[in-house]
PDB file of N, CA, C, O and CB in Angstrom:
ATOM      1  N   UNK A   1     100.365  68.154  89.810  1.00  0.00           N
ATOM      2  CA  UNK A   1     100.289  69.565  90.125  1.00  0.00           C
ATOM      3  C   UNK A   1      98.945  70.128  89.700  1.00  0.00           C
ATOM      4  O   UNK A   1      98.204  69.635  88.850  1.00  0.00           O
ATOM      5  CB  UNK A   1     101.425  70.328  89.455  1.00  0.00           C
ATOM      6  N   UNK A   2      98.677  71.515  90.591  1.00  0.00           N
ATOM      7  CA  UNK A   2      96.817  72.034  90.553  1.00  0.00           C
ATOM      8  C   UNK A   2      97.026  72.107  88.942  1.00  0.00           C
ATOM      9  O   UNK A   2      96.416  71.323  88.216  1.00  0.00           O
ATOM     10  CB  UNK A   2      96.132  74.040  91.545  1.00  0.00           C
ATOM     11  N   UNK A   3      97.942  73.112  88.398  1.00  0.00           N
ATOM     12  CA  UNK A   3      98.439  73.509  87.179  1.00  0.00           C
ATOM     13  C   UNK A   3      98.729  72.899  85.564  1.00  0.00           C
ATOM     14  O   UNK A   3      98.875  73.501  84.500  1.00  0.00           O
ATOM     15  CB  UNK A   3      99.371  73.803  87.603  1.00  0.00           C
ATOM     16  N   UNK A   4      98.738  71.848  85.803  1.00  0.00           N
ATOM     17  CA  UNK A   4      99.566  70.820  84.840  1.00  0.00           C
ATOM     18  C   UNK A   4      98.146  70.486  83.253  1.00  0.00           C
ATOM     19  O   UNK A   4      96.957  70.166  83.267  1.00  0.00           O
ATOM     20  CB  UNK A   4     100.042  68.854  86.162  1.00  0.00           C
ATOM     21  N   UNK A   5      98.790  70.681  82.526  1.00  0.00           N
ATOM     22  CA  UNK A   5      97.398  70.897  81.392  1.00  0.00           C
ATOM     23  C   UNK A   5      96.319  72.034  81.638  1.00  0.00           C
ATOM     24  O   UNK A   5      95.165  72.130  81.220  1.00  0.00           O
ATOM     25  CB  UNK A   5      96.408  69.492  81.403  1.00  0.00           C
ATOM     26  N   UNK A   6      97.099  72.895  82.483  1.00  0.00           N
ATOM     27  CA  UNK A   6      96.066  73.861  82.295  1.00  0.00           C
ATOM     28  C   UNK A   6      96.292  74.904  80.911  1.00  0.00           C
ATOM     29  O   UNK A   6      97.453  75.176  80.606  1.00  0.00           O
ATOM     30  CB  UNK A   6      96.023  74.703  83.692  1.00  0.00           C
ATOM     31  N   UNK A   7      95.276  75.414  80.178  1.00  0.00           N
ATOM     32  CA  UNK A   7      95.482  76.118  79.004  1.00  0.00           C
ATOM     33  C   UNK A   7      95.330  77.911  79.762  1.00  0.00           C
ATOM     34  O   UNK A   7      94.918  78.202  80.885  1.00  0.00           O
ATOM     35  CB  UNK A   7      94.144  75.535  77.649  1.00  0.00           C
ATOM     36  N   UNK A   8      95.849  78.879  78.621  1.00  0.00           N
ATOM     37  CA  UNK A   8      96.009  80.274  79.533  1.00  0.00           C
ATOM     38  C   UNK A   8      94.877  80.815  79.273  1.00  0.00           C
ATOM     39  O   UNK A   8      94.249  80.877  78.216  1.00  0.00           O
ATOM     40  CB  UNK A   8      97.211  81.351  79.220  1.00  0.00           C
ATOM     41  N   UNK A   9      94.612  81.273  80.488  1.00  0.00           N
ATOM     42  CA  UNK A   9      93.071  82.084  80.918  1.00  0.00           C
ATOM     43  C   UNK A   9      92.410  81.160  81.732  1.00  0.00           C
ATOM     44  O   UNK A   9      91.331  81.594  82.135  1.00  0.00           O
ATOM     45  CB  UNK A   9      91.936  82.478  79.579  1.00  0.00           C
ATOM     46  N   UNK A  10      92.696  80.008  82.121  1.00  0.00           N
ATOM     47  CA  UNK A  10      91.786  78.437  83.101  1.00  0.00           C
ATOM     48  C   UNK A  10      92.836  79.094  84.293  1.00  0.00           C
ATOM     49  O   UNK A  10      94.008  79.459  84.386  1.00  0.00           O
ATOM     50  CB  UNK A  10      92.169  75.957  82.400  1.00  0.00           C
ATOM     51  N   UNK A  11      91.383  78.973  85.289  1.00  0.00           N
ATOM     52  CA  UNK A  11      91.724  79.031  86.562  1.00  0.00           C
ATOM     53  C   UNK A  11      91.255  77.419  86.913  1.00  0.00           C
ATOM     54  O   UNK A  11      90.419  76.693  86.374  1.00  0.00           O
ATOM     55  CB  UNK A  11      90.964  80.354  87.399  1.00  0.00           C
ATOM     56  N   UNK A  12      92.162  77.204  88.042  1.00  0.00           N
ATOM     57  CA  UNK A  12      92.630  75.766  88.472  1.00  0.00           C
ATOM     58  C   UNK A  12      91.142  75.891  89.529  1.00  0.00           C
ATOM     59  O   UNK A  12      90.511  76.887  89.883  1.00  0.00           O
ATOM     60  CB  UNK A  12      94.616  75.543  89.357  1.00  0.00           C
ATOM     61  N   UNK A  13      90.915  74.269  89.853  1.00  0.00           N
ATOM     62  CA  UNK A  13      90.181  74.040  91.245  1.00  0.00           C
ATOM     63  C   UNK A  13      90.929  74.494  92.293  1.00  0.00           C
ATOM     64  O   UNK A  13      92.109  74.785  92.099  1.00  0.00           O
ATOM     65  CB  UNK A  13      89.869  72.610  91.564  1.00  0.00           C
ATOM     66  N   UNK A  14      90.179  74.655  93.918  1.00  0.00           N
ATOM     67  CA  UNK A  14      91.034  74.797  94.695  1.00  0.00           C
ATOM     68  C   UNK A  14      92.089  73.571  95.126  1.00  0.00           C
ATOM     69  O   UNK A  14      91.901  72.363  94.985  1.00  0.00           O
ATOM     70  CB  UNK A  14      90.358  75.279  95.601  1.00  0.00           C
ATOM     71  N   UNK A  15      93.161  74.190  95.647  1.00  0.00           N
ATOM     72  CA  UNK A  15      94.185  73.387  96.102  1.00  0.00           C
ATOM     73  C   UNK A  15      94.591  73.689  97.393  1.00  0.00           C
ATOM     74  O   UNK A  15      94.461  74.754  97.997  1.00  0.00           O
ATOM     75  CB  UNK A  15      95.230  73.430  95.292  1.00  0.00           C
ATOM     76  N   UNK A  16      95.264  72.306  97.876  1.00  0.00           N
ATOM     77  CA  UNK A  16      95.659  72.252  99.581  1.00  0.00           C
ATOM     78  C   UNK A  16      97.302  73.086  99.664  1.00  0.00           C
ATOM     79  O   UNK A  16      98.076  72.505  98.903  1.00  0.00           O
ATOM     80  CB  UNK A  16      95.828  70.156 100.262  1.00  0.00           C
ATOM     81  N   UNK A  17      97.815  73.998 100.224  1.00  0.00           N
ATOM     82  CA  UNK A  17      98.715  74.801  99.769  1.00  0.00           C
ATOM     83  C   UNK A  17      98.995  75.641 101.222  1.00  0.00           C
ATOM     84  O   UNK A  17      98.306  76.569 101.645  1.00  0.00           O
ATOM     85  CB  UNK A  17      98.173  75.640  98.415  1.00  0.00           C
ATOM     86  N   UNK A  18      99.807  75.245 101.655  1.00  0.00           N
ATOM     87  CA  UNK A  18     100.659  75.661 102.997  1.00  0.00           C
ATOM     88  C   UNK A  18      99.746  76.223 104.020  1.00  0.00           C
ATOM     89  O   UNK A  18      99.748  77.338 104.543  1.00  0.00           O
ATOM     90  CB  UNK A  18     101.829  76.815 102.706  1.00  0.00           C
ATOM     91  N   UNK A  19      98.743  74.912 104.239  1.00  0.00           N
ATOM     92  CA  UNK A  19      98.219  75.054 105.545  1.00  0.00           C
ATOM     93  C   UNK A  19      96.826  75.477 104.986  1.00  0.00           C
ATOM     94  O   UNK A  19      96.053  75.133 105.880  1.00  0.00           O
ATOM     95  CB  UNK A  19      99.042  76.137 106.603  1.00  0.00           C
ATOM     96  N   UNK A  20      96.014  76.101 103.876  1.00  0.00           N
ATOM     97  CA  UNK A  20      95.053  76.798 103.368  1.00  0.00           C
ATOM     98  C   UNK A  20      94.882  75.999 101.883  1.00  0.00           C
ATOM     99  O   UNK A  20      95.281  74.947 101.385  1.00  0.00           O
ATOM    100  CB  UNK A  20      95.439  78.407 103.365  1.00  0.00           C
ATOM    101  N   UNK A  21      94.201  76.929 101.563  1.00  0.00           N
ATOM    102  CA  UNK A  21      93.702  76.620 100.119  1.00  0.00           C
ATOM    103  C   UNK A  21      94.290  78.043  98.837  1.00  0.00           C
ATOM    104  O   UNK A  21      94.561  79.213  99.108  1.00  0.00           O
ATOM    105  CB  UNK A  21      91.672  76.542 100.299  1.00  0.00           C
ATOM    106  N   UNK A  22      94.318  77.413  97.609  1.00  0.00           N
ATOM    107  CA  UNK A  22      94.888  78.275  96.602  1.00  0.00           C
ATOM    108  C   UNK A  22      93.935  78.239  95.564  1.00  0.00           C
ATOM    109  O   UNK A  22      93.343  77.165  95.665  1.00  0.00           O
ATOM    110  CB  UNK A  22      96.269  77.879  96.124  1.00  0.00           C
ATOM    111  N   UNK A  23      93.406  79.035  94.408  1.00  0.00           N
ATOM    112  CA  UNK A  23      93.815  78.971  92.951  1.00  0.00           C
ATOM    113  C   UNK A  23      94.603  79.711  92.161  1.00  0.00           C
ATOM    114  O   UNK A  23      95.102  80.806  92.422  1.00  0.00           O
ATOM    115  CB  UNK A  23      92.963  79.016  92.344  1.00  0.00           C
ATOM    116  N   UNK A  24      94.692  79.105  91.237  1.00  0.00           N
ATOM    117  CA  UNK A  24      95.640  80.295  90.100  1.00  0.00           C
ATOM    118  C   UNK A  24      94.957  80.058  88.773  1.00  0.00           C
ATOM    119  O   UNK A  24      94.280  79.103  88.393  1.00  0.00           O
ATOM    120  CB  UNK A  24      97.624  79.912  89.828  1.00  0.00           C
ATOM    121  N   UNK A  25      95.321  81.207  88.152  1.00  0.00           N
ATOM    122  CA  UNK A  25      94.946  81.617  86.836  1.00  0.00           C
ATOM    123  C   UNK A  25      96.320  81.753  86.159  1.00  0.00           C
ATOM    124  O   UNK A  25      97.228  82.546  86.403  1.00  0.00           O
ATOM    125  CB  UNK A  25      94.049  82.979  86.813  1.00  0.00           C
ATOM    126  N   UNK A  26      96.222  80.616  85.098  1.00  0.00           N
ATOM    127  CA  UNK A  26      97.249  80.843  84.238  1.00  0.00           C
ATOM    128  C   UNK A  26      96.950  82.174  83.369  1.00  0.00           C
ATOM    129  O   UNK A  26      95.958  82.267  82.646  1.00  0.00           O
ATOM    130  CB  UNK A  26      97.442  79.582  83.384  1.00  0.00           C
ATOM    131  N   UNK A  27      97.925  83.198  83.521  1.00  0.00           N
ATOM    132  CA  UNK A  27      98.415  83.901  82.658  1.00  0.00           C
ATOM    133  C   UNK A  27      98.967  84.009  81.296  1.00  0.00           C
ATOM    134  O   UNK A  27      98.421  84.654  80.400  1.00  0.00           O
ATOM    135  CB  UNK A  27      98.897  84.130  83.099  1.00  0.00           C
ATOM    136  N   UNK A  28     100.194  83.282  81.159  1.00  0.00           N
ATOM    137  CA  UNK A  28     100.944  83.229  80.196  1.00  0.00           C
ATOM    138  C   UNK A  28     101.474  82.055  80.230  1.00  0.00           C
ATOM    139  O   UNK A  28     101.653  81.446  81.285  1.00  0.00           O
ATOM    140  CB  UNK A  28     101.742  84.146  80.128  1.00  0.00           C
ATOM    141  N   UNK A  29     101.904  81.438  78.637  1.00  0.00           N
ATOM    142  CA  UNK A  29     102.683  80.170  78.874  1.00  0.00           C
ATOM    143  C   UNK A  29     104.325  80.496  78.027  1.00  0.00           C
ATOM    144  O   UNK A  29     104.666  80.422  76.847  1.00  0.00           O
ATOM    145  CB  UNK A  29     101.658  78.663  78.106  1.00  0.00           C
ATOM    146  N   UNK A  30     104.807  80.745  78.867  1.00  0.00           N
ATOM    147  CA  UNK A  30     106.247  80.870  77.636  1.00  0.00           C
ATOM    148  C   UNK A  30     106.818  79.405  77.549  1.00  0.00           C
ATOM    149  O   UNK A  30     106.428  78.486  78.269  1.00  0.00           O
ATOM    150  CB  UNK A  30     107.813  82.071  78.256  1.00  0.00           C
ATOM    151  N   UNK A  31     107.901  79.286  76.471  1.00  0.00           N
ATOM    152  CA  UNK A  31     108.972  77.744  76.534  1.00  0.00           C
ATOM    153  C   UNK A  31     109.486  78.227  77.588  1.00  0.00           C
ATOM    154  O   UNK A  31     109.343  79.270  78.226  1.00  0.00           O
ATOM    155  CB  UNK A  31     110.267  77.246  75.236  1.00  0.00           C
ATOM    156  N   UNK A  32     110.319  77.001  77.706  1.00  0.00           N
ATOM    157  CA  UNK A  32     110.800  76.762  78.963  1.00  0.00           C
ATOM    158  C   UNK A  32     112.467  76.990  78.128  1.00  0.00           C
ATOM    159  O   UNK A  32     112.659  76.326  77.109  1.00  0.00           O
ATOM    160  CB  UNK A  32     110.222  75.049  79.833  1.00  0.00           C
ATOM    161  N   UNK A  33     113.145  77.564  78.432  1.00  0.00           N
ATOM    162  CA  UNK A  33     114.383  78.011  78.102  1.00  0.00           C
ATOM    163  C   UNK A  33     115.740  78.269  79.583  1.00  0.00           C
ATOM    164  O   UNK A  33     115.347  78.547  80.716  1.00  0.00           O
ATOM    165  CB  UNK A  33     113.918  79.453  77.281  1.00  0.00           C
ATOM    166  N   UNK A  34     116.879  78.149  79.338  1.00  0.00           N
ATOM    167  CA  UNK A  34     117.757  78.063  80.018  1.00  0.00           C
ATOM    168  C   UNK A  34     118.307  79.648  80.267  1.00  0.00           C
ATOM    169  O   UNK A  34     118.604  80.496  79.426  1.00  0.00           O
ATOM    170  CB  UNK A  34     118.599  77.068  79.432  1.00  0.00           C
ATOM    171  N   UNK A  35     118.328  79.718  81.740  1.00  0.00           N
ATOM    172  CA  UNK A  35     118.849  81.302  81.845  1.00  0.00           C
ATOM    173  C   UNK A  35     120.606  80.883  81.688  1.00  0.00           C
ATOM    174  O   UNK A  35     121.351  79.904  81.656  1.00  0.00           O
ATOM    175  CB  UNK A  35     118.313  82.274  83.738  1.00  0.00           C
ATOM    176  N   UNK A  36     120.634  82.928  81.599  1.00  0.00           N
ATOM    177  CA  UNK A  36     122.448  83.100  81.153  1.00  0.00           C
ATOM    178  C   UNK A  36     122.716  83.202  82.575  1.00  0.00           C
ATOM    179  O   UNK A  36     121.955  83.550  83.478  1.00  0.00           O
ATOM    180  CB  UNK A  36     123.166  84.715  80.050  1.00  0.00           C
ATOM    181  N   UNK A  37     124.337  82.715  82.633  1.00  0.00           N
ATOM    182  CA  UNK A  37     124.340  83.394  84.305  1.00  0.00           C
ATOM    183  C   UNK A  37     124.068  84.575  84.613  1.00  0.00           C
ATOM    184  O   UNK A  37     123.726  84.790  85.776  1.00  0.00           O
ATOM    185  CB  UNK A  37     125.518  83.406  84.978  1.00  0.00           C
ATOM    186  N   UNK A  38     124.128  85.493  83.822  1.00  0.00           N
ATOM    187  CA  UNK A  38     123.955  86.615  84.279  1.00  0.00           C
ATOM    188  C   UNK A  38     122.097  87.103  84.825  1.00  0.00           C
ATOM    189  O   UNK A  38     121.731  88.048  85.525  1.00  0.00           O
ATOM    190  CB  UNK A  38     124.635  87.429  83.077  1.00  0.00           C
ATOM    191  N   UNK A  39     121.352  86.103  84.209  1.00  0.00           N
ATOM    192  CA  UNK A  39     120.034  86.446  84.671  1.00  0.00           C
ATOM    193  C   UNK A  39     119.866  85.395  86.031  1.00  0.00           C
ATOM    194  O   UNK A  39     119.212  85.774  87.003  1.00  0.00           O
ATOM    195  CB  UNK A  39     118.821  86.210  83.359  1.00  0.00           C
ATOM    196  N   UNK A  40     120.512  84.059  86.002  1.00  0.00           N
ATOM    197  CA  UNK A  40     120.621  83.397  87.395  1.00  0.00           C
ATOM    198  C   UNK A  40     121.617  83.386  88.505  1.00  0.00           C
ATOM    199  O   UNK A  40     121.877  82.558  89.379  1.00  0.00           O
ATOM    200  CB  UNK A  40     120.563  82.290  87.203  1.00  0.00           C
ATOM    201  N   UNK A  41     122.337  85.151  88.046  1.00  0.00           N
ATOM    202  CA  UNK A  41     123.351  85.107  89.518  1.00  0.00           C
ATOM    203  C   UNK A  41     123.225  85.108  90.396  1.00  0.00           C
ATOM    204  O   UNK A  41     123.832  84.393  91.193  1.00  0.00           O
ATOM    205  CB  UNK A  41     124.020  85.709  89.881  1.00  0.00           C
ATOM    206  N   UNK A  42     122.246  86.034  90.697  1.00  0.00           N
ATOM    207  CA  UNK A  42     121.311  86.171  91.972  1.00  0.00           C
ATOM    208  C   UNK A  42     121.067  85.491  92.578  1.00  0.00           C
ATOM    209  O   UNK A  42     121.603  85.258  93.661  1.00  0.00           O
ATOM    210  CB  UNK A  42     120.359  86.467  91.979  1.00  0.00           C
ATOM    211  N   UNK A  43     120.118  84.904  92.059  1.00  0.00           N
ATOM    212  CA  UNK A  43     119.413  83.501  92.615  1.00  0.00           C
ATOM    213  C   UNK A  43     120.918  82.399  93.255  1.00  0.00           C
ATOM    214  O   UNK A  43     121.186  82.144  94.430  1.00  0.00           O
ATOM    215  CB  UNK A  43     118.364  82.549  90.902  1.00  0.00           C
ATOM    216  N   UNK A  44     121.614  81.972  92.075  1.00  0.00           N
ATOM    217  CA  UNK A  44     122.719  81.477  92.598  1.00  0.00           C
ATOM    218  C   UNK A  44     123.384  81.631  93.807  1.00  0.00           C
ATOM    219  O   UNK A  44     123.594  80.784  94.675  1.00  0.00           O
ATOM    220  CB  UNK A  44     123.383  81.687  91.951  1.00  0.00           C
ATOM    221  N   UNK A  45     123.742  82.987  93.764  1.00  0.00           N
ATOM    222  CA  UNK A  45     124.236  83.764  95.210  1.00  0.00           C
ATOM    223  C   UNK A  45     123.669  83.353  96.432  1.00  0.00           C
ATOM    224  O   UNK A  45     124.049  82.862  97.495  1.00  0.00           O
ATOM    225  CB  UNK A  45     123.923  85.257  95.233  1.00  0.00           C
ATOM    226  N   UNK A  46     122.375  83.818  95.775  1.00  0.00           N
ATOM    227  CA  UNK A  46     121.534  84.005  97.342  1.00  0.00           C
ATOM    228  C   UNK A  46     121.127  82.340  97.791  1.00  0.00           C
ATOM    229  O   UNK A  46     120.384  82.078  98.737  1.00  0.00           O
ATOM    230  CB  UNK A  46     119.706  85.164  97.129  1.00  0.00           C
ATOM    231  N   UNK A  47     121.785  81.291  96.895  1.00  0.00           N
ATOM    232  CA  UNK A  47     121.470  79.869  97.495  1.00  0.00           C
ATOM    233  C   UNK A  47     122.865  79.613  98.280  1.00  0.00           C
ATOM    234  O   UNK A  47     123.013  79.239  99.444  1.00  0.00           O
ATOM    235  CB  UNK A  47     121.097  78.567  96.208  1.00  0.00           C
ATOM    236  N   UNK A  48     123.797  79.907  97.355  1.00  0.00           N
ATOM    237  CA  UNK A  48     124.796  79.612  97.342  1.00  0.00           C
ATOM    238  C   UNK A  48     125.051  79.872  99.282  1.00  0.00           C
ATOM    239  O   UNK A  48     125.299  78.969 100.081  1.00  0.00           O
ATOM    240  CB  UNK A  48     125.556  80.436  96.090  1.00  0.00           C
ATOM    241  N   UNK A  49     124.918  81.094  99.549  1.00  0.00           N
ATOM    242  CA  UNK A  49     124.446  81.667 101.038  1.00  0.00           C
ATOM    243  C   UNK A  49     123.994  81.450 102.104  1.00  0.00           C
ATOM    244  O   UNK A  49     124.492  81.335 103.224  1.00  0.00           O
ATOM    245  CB  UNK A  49     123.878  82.209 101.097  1.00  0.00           C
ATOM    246  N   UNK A  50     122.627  81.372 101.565  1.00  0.00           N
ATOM    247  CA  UNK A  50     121.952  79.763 102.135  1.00  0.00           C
ATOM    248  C   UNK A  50     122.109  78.851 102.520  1.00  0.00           C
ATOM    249  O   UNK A  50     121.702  78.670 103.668  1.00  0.00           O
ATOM    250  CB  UNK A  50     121.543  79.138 101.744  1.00  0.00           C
ATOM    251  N   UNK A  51     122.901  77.537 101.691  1.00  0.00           N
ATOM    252  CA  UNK A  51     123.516  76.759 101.954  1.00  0.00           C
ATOM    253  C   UNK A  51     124.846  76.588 102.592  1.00  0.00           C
ATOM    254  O   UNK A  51     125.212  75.539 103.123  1.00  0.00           O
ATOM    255  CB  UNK A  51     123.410  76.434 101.216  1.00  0.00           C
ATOM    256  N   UNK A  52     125.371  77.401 102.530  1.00  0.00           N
ATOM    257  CA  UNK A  52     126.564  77.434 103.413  1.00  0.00           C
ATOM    258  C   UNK A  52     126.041  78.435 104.728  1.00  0.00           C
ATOM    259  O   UNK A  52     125.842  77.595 105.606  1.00  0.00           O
ATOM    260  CB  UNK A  52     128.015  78.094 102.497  1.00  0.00           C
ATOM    261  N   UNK A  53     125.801  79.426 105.165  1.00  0.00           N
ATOM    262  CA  UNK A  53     124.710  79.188 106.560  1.00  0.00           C
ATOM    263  C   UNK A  53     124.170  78.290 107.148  1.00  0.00           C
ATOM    264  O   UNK A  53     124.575  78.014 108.277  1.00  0.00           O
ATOM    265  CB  UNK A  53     123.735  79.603 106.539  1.00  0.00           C
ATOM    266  N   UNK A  54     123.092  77.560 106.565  1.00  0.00           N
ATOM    267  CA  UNK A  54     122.534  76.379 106.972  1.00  0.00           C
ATOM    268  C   UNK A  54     123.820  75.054 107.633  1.00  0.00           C
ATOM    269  O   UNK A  54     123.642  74.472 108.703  1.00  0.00           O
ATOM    270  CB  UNK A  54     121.663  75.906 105.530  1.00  0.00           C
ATOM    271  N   UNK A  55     124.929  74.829 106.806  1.00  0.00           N
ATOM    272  CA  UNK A  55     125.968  74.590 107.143  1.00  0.00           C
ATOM    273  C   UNK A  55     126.937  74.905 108.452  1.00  0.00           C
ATOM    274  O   UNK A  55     127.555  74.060 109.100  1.00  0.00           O
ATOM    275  CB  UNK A  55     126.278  74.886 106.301  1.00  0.00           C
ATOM    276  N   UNK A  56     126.916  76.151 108.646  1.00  0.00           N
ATOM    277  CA  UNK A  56     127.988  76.900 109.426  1.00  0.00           C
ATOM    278  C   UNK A  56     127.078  76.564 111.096  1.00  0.00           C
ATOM    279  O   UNK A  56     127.666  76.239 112.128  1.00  0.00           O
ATOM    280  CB  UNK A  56     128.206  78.965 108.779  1.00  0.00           C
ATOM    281  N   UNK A  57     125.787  76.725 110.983  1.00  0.00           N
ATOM    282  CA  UNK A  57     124.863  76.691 112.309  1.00  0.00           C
ATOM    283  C   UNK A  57     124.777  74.936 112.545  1.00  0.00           C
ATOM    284  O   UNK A  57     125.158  74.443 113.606  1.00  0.00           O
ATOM    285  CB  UNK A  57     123.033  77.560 111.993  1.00  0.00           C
ATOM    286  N   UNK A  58     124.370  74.310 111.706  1.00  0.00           N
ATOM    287  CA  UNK A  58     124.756  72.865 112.244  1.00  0.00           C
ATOM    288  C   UNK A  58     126.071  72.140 112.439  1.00  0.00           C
ATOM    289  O   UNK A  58     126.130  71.007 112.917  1.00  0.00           O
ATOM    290  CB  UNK A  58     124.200  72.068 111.500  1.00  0.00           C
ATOM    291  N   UNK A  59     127.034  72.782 112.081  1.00  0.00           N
ATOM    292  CA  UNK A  59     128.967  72.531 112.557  1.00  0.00           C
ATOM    293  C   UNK A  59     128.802  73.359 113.939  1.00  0.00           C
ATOM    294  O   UNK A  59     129.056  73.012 115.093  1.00  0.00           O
ATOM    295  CB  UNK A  59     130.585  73.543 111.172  1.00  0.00           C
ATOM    296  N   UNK A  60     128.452  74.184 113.589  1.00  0.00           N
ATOM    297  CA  UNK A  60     128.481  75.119 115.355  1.00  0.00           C
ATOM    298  C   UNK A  60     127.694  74.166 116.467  1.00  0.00           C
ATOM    299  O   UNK A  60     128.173  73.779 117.533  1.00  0.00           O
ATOM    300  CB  UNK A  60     127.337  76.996 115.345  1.00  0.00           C
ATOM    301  N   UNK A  61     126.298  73.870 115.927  1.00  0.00           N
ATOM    302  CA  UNK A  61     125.597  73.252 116.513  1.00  0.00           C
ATOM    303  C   UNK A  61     126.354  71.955 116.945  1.00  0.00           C
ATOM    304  O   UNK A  61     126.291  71.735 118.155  1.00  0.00           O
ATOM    305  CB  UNK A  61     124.501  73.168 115.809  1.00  0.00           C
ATOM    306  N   UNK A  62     126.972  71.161 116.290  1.00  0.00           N
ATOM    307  CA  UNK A  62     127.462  70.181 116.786  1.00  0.00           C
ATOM    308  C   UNK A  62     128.661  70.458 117.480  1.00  0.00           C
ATOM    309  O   UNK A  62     128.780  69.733 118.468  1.00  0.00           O
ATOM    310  CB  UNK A  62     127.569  69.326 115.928  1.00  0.00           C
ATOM    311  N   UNK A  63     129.558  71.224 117.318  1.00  0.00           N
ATOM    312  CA  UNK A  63     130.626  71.710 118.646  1.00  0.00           C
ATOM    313  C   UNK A  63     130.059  72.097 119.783  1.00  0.00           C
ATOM    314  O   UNK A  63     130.854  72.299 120.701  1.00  0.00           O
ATOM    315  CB  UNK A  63     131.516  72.923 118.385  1.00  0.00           C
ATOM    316  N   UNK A  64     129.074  72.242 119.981  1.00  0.00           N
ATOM    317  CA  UNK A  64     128.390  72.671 120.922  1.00  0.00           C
ATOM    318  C   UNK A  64     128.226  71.885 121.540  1.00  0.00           C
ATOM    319  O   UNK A  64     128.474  71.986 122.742  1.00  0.00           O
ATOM    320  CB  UNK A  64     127.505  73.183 120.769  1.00  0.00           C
ATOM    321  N   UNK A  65     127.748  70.777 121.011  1.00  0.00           N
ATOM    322  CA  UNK A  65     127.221  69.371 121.775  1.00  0.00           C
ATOM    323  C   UNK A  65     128.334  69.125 122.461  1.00  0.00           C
ATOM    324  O   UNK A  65     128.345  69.058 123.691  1.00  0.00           O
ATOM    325  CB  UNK A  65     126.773  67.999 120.851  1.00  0.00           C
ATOM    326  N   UNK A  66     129.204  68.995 121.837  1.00  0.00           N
ATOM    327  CA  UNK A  66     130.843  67.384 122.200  1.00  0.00           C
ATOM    328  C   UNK A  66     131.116  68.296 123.433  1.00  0.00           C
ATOM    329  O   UNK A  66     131.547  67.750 124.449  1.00  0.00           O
ATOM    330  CB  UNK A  66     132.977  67.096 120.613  1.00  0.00           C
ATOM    331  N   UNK A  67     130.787  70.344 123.426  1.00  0.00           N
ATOM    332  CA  UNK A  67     131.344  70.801 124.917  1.00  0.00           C
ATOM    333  C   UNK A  67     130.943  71.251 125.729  1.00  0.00           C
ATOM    334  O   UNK A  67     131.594  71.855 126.581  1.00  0.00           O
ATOM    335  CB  UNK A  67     132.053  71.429 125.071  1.00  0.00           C
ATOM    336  N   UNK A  68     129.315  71.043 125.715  1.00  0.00           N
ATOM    337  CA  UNK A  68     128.721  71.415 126.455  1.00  0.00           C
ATOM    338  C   UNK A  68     127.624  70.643 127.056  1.00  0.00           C
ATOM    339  O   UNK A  68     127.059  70.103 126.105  1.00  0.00           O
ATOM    340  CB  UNK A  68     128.514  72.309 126.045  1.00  0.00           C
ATOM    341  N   UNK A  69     126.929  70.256 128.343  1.00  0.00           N
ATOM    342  CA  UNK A  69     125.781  69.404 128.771  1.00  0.00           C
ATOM    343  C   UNK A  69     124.369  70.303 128.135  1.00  0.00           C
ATOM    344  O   UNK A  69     124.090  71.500 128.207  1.00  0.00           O
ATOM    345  CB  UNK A  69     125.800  69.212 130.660  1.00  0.00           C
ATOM    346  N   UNK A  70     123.938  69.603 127.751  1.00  0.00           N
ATOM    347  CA  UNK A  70     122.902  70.149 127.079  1.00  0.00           C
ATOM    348  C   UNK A  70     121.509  69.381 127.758  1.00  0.00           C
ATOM    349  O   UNK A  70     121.275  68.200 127.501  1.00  0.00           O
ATOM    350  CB  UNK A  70     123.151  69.920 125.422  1.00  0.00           C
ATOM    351  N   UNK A  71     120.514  70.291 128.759  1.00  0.00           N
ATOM    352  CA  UNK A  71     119.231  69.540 129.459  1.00  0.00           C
ATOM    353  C   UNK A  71     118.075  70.033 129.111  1.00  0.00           C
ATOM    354  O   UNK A  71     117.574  71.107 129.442  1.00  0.00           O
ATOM    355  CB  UNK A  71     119.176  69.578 130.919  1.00  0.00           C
ATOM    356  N   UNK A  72     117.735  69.347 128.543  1.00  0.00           N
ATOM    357  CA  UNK A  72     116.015  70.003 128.351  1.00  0.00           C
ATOM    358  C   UNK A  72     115.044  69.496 129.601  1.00  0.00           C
ATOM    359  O   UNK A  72     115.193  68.351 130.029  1.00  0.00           O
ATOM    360  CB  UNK A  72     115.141  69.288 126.686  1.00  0.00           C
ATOM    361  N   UNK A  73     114.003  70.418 130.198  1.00  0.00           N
ATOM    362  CA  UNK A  73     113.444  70.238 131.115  1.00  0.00           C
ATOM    363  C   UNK A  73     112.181  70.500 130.611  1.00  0.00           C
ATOM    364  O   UNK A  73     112.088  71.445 129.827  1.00  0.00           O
ATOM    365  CB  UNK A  73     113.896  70.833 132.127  1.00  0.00           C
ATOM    366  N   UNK A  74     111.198  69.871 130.892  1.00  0.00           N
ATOM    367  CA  UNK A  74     109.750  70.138 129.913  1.00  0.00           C
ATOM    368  C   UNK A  74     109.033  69.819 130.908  1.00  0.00           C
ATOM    369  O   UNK A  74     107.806  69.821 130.810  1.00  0.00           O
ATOM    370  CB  UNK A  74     109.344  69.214 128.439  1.00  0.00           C
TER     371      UNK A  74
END
């Protein structure tokens, strides 16, 4: 990672980063500590959501197939 041994206040070289280039400046370093649920419900939720969507459109997607002709013309 660009990041990894970096000390706070070091800005990183550039990096290759979704199609472009990045740096970052470490800020702050806290420990690394375990959230309560109550600070990772959210997040939870909103995967939890996610993943079962992502789910629901590829079961659909595949009923679709077994009843319908499906032609792509290009």
């Amino acid at each position: 990672l660009a990041f990894s041994g970096m000390r706070v206040g070091e800005i990183s070289a550039p990096f290759r980063y979704r199609g472009g280039y990045s740096i970052i400046q470490l800020l702050a370093l806290e420990p690394e500590r375990i959230k309560s649920f109550a600070e990772a419900r959210e997040q939870l939720r909103a995967d939890y959501i996610q993943s079962h969507h992502t789910q629901a459109i590829a079961d659909w997607l595949e009923q679709a197939k077994k009843h319908y002709k499906i032609r792509i013309s290009l």
